[in-house]
C-alpha positions as CSV (number, residue, x, y, z in Angstrom):
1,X,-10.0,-9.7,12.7
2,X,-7.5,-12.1,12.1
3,X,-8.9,-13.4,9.1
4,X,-8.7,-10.2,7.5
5,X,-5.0,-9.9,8.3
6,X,-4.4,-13.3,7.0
7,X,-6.1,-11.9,3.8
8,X,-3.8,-8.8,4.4
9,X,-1.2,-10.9,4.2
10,X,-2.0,-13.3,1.0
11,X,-2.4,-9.9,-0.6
12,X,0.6,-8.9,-0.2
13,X,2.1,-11.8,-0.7
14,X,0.7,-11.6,-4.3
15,X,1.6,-8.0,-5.0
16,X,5.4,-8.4,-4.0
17,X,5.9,-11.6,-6.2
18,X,3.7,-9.6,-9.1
19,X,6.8,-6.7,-8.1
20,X,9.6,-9.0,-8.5
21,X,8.4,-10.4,-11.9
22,X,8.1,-7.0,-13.0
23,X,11.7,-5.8,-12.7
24,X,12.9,-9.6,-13.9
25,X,9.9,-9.9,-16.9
26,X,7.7,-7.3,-19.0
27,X,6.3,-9.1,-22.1
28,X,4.7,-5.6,-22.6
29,X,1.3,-7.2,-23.2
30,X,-2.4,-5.8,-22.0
31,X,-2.9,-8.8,-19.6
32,X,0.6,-7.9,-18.1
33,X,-0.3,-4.0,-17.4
34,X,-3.8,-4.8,-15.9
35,X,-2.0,-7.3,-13.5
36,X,0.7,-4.6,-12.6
37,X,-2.0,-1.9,-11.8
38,X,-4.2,-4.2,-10.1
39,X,-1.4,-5.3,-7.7
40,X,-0.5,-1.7,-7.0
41,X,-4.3,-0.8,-6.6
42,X,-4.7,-3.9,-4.4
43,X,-1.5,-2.5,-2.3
44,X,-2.8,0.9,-2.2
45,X,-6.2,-0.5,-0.6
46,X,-4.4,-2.5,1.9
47,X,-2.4,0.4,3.5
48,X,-5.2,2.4,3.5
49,X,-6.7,0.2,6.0
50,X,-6.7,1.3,10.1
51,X,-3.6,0.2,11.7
52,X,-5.7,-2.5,13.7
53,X,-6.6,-4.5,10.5
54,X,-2.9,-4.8,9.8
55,X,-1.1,-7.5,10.7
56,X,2.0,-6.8,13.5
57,X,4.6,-7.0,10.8
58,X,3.0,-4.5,8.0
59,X,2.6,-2.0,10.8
60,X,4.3,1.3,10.2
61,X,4.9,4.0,12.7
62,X,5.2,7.7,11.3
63,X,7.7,9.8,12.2
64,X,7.1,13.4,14.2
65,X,8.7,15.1,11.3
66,X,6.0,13.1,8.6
67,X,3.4,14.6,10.6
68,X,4.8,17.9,10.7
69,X,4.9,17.9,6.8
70,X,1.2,17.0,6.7
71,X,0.5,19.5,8.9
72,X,2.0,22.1,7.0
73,X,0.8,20.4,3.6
74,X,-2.7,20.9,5.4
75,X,-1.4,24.7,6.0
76,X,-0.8,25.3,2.6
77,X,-3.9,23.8,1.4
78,X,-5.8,25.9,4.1
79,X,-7.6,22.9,5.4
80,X,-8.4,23.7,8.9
81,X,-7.5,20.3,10.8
C-alpha cells in the first residue's frame, strides 16, 4: 500500500505543476489541451480512490452538512440509499 501512495503522490505532484503552468503559459496548441485534460482526468482518478489508498496528507474529511446535501441530492433523485 505504500507504493501506491507514493504513486498517489508523484501524480499529484505532476498535475499541480501541469496547474501552475496553466495559469502562467497556454501556447493554445493540441499537445497542450491533451496534457491539461489528462492531468485533470489523472486527478479525478486519484480522489476517487478509498480513503486508505491515500496518503495522510491528501486525506479529506467531509463535513456533516456535505453529507446532508448528498442525502437530499439522493432525495431528489429518488435513489433509495
Amino acid at each position: 500500500m505504500d507504493n501506491i501512495k507514493k504513486t498517489v503522490r508523484g501524480i499529484l505532484q505532476v498535475t499541480r505543476e501541469v496547474s501552475e503552468w496553466r495559469e502562467d503559459y497556454d501556447p493554445g496548441t493540441d499537445e497542450w489541451h491533451t496534457l491539461c485534460n489528462l492531468a485533470d482526468l489523472a486527478e479525478q482518478l486519484v480522489f476517487s480512490l478509498p480513503n486508505e489508498l491515500l496518503p495522510v496528507e491528501e486525506l479529506r474529511h467531509t463535513s456533516g452538512h456535505e453529507h446532508a446535501t448528498v442525502d437530499e441530492l439522493l432525495k431528489v433523485l429518488g435513489v433509495d440509499w
